[in-house]
VOGU-3710 file (C-alpha; in Angstrom, 3 decimals, decimal comma):
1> xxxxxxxxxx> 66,294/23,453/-71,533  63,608/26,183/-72,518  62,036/26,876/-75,640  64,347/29,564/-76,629  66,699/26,387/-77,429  64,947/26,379/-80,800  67,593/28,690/-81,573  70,247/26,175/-81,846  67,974/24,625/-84,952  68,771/26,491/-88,020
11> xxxxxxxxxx> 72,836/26,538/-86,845  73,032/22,511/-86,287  70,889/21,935/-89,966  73,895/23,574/-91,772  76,062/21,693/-89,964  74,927/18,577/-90,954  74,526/19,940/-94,643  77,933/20,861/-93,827  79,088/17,318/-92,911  76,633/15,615/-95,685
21> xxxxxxxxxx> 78,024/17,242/-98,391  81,827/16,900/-96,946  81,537/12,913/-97,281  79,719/12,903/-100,587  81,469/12,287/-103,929  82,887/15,295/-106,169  79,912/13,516/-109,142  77,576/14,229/-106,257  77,108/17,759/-106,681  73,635/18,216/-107,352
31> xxxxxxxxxx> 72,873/15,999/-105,004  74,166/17,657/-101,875  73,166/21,064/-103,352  69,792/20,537/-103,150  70,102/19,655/-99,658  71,930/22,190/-98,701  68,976/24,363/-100,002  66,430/21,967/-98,100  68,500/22,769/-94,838  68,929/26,585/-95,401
41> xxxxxxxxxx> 65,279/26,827/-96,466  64,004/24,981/-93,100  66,808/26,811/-90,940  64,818/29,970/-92,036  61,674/28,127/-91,103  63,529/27,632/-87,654  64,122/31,465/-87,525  61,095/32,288/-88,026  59,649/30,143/-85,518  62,009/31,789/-82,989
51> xxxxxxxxxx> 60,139/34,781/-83,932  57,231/32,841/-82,885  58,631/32,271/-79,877  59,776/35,872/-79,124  56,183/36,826/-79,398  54,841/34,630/-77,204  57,236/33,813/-74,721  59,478/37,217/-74,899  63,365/36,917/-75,071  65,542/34,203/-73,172
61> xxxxxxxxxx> 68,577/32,583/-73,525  69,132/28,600/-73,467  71,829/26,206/-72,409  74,378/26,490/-69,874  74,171/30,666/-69,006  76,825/30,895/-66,379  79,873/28,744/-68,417  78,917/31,206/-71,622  77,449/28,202/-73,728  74,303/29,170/-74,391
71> xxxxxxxxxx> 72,193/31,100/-77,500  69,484/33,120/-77,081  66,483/34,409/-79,193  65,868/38,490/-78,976  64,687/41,218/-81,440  68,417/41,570/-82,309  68,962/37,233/-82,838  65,984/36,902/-85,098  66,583/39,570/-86,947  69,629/38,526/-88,099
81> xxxxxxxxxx> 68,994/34,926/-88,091  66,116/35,362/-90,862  68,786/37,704/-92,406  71,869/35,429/-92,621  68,948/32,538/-93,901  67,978/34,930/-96,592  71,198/35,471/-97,754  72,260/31,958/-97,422  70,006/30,664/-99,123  69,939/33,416/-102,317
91> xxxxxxxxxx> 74,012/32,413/-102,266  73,784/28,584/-102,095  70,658/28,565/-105,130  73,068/30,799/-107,109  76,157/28,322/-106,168  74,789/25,843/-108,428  74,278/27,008/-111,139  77,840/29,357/-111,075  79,703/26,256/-110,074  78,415/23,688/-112,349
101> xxxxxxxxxx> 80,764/21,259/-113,598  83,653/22,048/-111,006  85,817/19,454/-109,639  85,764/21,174/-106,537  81,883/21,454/-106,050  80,919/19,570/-103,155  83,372/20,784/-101,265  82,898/24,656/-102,046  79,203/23,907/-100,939  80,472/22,383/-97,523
111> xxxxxxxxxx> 82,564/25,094/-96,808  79,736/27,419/-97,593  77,100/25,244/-95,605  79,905/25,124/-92,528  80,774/29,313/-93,192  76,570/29,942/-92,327  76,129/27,388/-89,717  79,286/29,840/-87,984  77,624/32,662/-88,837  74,045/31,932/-87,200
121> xxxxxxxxxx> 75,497/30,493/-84,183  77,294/33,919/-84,176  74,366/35,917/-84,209  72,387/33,804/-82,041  75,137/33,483/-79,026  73,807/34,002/-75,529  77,270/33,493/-74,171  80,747/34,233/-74,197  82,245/30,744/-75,158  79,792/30,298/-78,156
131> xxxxxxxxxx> 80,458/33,615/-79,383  84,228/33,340/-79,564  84,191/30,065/-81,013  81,858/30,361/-83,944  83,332/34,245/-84,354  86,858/32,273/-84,701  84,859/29,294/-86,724  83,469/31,977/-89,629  87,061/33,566/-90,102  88,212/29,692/-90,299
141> xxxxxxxxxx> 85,799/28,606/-92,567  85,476/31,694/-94,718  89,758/31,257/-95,337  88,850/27,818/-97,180  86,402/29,225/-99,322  88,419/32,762/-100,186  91,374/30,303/-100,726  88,910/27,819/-103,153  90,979/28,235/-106,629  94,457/27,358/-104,669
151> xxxxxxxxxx> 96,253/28,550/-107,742  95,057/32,026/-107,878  98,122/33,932/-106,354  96,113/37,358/-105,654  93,568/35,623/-103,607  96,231/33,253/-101,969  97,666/36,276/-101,007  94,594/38,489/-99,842  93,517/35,592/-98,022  96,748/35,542/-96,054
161> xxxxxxxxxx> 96,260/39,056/-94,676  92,728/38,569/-93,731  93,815/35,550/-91,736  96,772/37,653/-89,876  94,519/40,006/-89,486  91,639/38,165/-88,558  93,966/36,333/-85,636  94,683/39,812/-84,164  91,071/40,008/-84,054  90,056/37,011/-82,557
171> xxxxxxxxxx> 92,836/37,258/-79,914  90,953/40,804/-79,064  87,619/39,311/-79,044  88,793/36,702/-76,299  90,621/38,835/-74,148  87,773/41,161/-74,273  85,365/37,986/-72,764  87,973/37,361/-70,197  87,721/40,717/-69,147  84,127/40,780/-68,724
181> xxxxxxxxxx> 83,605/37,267/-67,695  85,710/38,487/-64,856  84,638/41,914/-64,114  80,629/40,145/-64,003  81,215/36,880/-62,614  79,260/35,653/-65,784  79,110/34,313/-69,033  75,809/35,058/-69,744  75,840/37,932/-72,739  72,454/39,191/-71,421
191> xxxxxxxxxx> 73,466/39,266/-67,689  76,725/41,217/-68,564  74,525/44,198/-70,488  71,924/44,205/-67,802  74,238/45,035/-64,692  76,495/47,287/-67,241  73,235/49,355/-68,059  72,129/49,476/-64,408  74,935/49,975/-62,062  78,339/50,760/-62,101
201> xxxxxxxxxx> 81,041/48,731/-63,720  84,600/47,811/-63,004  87,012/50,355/-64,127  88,392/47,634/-66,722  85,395/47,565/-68,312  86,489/50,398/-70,530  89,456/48,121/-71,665  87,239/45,200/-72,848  84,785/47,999/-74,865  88,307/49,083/-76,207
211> xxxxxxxxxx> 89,471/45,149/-77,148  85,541/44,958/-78,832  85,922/47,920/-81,081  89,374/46,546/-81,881  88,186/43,347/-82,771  85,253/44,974/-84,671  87,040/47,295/-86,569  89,286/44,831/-88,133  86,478/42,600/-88,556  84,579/45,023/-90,278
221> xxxxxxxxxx> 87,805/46,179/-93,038  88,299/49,462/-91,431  91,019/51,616/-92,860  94,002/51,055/-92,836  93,407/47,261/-92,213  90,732/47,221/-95,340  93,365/46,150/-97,737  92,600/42,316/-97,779  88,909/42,963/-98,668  89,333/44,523/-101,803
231> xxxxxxxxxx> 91,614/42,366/-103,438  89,441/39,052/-102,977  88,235/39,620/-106,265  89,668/36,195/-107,520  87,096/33,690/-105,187  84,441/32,988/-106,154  81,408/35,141/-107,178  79,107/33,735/-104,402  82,066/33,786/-101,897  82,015/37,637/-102,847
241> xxxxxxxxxx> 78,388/38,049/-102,034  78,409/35,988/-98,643  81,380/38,124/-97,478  80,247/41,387/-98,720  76,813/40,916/-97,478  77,199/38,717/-94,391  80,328/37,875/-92,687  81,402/41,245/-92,819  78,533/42,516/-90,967  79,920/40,605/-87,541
251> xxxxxxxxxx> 81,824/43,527/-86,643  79,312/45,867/-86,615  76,989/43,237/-85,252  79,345/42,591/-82,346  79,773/46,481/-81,738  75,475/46,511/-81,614  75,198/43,045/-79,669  77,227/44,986/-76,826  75,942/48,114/-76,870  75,896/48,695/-73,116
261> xxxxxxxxxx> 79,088/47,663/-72,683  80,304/50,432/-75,761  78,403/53,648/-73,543  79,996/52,622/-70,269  83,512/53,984/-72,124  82,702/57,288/-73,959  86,334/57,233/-75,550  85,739/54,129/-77,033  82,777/55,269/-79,080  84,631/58,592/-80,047
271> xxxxxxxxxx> 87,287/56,345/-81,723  84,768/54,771/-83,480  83,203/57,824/-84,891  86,682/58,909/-85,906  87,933/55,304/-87,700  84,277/54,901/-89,404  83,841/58,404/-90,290  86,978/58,992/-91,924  86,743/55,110/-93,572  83,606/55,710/-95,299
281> xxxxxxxxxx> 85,045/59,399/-96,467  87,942/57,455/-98,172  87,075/54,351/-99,123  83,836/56,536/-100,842  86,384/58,619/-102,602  88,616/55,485/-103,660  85,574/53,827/-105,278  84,637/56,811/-107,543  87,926/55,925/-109,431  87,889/52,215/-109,632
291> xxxxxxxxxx> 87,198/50,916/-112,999  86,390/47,281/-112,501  82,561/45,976/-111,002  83,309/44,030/-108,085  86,602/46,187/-107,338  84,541/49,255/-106,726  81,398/46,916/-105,258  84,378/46,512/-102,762  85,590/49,723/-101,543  81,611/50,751/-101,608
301> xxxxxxxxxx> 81,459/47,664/-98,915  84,372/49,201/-97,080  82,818/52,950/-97,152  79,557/51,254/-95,691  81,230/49,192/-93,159  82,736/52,961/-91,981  79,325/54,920/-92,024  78,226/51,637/-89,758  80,492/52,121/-87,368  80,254/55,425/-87,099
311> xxxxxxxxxx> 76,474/54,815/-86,123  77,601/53,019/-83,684  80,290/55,689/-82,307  77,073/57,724/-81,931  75,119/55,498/-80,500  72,666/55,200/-82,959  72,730/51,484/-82,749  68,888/50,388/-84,184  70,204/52,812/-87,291  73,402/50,943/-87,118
321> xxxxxxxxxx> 71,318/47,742/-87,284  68,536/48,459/-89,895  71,961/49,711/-92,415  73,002/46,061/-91,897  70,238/44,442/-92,781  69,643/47,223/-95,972  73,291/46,887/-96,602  73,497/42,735/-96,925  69,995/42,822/-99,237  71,493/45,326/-101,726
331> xxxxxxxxxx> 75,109/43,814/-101,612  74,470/40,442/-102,357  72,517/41,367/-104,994  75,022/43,895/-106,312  77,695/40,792/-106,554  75,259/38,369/-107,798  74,233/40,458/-110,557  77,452/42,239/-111,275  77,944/40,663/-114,846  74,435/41,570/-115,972
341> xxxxxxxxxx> 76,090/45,486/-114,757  78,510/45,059/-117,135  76,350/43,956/-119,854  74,135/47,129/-119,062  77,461/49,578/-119,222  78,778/47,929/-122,248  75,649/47,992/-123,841  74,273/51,341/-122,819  74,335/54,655/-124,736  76,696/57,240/-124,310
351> xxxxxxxxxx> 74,986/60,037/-122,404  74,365/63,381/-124,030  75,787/66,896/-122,401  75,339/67,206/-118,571  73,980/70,412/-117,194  77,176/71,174/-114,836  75,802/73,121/-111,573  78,143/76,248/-110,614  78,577/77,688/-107,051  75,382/79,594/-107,429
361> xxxxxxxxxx> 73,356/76,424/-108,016  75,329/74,349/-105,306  74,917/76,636/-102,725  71,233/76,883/-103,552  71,005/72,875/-103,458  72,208/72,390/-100,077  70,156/75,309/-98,717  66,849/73,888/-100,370  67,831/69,929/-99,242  68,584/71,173/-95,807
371> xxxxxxxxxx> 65,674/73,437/-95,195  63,266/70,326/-96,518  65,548/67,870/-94,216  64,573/70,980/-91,374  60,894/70,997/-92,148  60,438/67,240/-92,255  62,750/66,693/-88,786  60,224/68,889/-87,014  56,683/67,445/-88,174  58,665/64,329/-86,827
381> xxxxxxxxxx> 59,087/66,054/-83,766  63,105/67,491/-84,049  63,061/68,216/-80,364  62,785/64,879/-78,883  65,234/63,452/-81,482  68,975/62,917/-80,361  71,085/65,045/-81,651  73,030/62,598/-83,555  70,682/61,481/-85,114  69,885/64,609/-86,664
391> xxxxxxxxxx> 73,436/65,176/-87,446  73,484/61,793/-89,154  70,538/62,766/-91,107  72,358/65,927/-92,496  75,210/63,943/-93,519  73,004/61,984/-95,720  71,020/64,611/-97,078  74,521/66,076/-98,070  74,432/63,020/-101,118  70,724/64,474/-102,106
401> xxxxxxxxxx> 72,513/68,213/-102,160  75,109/66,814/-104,111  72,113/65,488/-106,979  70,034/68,285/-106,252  72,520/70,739/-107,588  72,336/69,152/-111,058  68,772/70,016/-111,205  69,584/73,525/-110,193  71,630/74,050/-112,837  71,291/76,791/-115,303
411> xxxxxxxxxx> 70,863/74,226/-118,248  68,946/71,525/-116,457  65,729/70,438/-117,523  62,633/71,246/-115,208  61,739/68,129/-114,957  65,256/67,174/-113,821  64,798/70,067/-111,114  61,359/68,547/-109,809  62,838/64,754/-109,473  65,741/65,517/-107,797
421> xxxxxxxxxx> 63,427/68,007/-105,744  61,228/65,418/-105,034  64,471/62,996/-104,114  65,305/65,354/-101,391  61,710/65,209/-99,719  61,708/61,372/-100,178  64,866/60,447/-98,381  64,219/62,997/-95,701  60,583/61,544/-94,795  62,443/57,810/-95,231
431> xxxxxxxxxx> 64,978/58,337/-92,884  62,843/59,670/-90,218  60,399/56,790/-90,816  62,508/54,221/-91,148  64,556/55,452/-87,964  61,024/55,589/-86,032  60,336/52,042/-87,308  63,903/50,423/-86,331  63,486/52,302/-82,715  60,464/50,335/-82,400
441> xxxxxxxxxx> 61,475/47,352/-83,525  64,918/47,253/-82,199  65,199/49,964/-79,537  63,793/48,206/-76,311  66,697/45,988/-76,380  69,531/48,201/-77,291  70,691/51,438/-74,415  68,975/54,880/-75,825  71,191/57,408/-77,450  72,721/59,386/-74,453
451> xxxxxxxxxx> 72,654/63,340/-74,261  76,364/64,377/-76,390  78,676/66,098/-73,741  81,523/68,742/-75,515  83,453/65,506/-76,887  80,151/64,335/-78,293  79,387/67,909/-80,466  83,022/68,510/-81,430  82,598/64,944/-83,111  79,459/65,632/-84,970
461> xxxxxxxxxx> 80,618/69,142/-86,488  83,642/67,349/-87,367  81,700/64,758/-88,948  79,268/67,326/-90,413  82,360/69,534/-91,816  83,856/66,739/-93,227  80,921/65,212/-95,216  79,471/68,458/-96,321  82,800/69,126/-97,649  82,932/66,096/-99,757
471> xxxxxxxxxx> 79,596/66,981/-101,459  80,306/70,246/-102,153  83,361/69,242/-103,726  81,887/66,260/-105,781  79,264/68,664/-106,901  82,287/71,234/-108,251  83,734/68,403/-109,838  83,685/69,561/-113,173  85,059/72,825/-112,547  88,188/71,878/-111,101
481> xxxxxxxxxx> 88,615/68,049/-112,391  90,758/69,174/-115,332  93,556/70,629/-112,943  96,911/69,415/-113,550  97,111/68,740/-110,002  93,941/66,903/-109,694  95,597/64,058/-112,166  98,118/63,092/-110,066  95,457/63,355/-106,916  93,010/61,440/-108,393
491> xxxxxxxxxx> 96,298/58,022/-109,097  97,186/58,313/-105,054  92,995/57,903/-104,422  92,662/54,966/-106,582  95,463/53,162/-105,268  93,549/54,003/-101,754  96,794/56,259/-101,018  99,081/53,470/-100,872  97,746/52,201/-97,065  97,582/48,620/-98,429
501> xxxxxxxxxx> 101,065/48,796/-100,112  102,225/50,062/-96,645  99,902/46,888/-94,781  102,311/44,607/-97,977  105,092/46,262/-96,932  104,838/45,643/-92,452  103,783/42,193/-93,557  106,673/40,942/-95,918  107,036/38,066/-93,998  108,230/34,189/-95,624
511> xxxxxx> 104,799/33,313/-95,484  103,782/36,118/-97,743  106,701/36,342/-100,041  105,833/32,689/-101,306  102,924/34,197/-103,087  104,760/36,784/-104,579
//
């Protein structure tokens, strides 16, 4: 046993939280919540030690490599170890305070403490067998807690179709292990992307990538299997903020974790780019028209989980990874702060006249935020910069257009114009920063972008058409909201154009009539 077993540390200390707080009386409450926190707080002591230890001693794995029981400490495992700790912990402090004086206390902090331990031995597998069974474990665990009021129909039922389809899921995930277990000889995670990156693989390689984006995207809430995501409204407010900012991220993490595995089968990463592009263009449509918090906080966690994997159809996978990490800090607070949102609407002023941008303006916006996203791409050097990842960066400096164009209107204030001016130059100098910094961080253990073939540049002016529409179309929102025809268009977006009533409809089964 090496030192990288240090791994197995912050996984086994929610465990026994787990199992403490599981035996202790309902009157206990405080009791085991404080130690829950004392375990969480020295499991992200634990992480960072295995930081420590990927300093010093550079990555490894630990335990039984060949049979797939192992973990393993890389840039990619402490990273989202010290993640998953952060967020744990913020979620369990919360917890006791939001579920003081339940009957049901201890056990909703087991369940959490059991739901974390999952997730880190998730993120910190260095084999096969221990990442099937803690993937299977989370979706287990994360059923009792989204399942926590029992006499809440709507979550009974939302529950049920994340567990069908969280089964299809996990039976993709393990056929996708047999298939590489067999095609490598190995269960060793790191052994399988080392001989897929450096010589050739077995033709049915391509079918496992295929199973892993499968069991990613239905992981992840991709349309039109996002339907169960939004309407878990009715657990629990920390449940929310542990699923929307943690357990949700193991599809994309999976997708990332085998990243040489995804560019041995080109098709398989177009698919992605086409399922997570057009996810994030509808589920970012869908949320503009939901009136309640944590129903749009929702479909905003479902448009995210799209523009993730469509990093990862490009192959922009440390871009892919530093979104999860952004995405889980601002979501959990977004949930655990979602009444004090409320408060701030209800209380808040009613805005005065908005200067409303016409074509003119718009059309000026997106030149001006794409000539500064130009300028700043090539002091960062442009030309040694994949391709997608430029296209990726025009897609997001579409959403600065889009606020650009109300400070190019004929009514705006100037100082309107400069800030949103001044928006425009900061989010194009971030995103080439920040994409430097998570290439250095993250990029020596994850394959390099390859060059796009035709497939590759049909996809990103698809993607680039697409999105640019959208904000040109937002922008020219008040010109043509007041059509008769844009009513009726705007009921079929917020009900998310019926694909969950369909997913209700293909799953009318006994089991989910009872909660009808």
């Amino acid at each position: 046993m090496t030192i990288h077993a240090i791994a197995l540390i912050a996984p086994a200390l929610l465990a026994v939280a787990a199992l403490f707080a599981a035996v202790r009386p309902a009157d206990a409450a405080a009791q085991t919540g404080r130690a829950a926190e004392i375990a969480i707080l020295l499991a992200g002591l634990s992480g960072l030690a295995g930081l420590a230890v990927l300093l010093t001693a550079g990555p490894g794995s630990a335990g039984l490599l060949t049979a797939g029981l192992s973990v393993r400490i890389d840039a990619l495992t402490v990273t989202m170890a010290l993640l998953v700790c952060f967020v744990g912990w913020v979620v369990l402090r919360y917890s006791r305070t939001y579920l003081r004086g339940e009957p049901g206390h201890t056990r909703f902090t087991a369940l959490i403490c059991a739901t974390i331990a999952s997730v880190l031995l998730f993120v910190q597998s260095g084999g096969l067998l221990t990442l099937v069974a803690s993937w299977i474990a989370t979706s287990l665990f994360l059923h009792q807690l989204l399942v926590f009021y029992k006499d809440r129909v709507a979550a009974s039922r939302a529950a049920y179709k994340k567990s069908f389809m969280a089964r299809i899921s996990d039976l993709s995930l393990v056929l996708a292990a047999l298939l590489l277990a067999t095609a490598f000889g190995t269960g060793d995670i790191a052994t399988i992307l080392s001989t897929a990156a450096n010589s050739a693989a077995p033709a049915y390689v391509s079918a496992a990538a295929a199973l892993l984006a499968l069991a990613a995207i239905l992981k992840s809430a991709q349309f039109p299997f996002h339907g169960w995501l939004t309407e878990v409204m009715e657990t629990p407010t920390p449940v929310s903020a542990l699923l929307h900012a943690g357990v949700i991220n193991a599809g994309g993490f999976l997708l990332i974790r085998f990243a040489d595995v995804l560019t041995v089968a080109p098709f398989v990463l177009a698919a992605l780019v086409l399922v997570g592009g057009f996810t994030a263009l509808i589920a970012g449509l869908v949320m503009l028209t939901q009136p309640a918090v944590k129903t749009s906080l929702a479909w905003s966690t479902v448009a995210q989980m799209g523009f993730m994997v469509l990093q990862c159809g490009f192959a922009l996978f440390p871009l892919a990874l530093l979104h999860i990490v952004a995405h889980s800090l601002y979501k959990a607070h977004a949930f655990l702060s979602s009444g004090t949102a409320v408060e701030a609407v209800t209380d808040a002023r009613k805005p005065g006249p908005v200067a409303v941008p016409g074509p003119a303006a718009v059309a000026l916006a997106f030149a001006v935020a794409l000539s500064i996203f130009a300028v700043v791409a090539a002091i960062f050097g442009a030309g040694g910069k994949p391709p997608q990842m430029l296209a990726l960066g025009a897609i997001l400096i579409f959403g600065v257009a889009y606020l650009l164009a109300q400070g190019f209107a004929d009514r705006a204030p100037m100082q309107l114009t400069r800030r949103t001016t001044l928006y425009a130059l900061t989010a194009s100098l971030s995103y080439f920063a920040l994409q430097a910094g998570a290439d250095a961080i993250w990029g020596p253990a994850l394959p390099a972008t390859p060059s796009p073939g035709t497939l590759e540049w049909l996809l990103m002016a698809l993607a680039l058409v697409s999105f640019g529409a959208l904000a040109i179309a937002q922008s020219m929102f008040a010109h043509w909201a007041t059509a008769p025809a844009i009513a009726g268009l705007r009921v079929h977006i917020a009900n998310g154009l019926y694909a969950n009533a369909l997913t209700d409809r293909l799953l009318k089964t006994r089991s989910l009539r009872k909660f009808s």
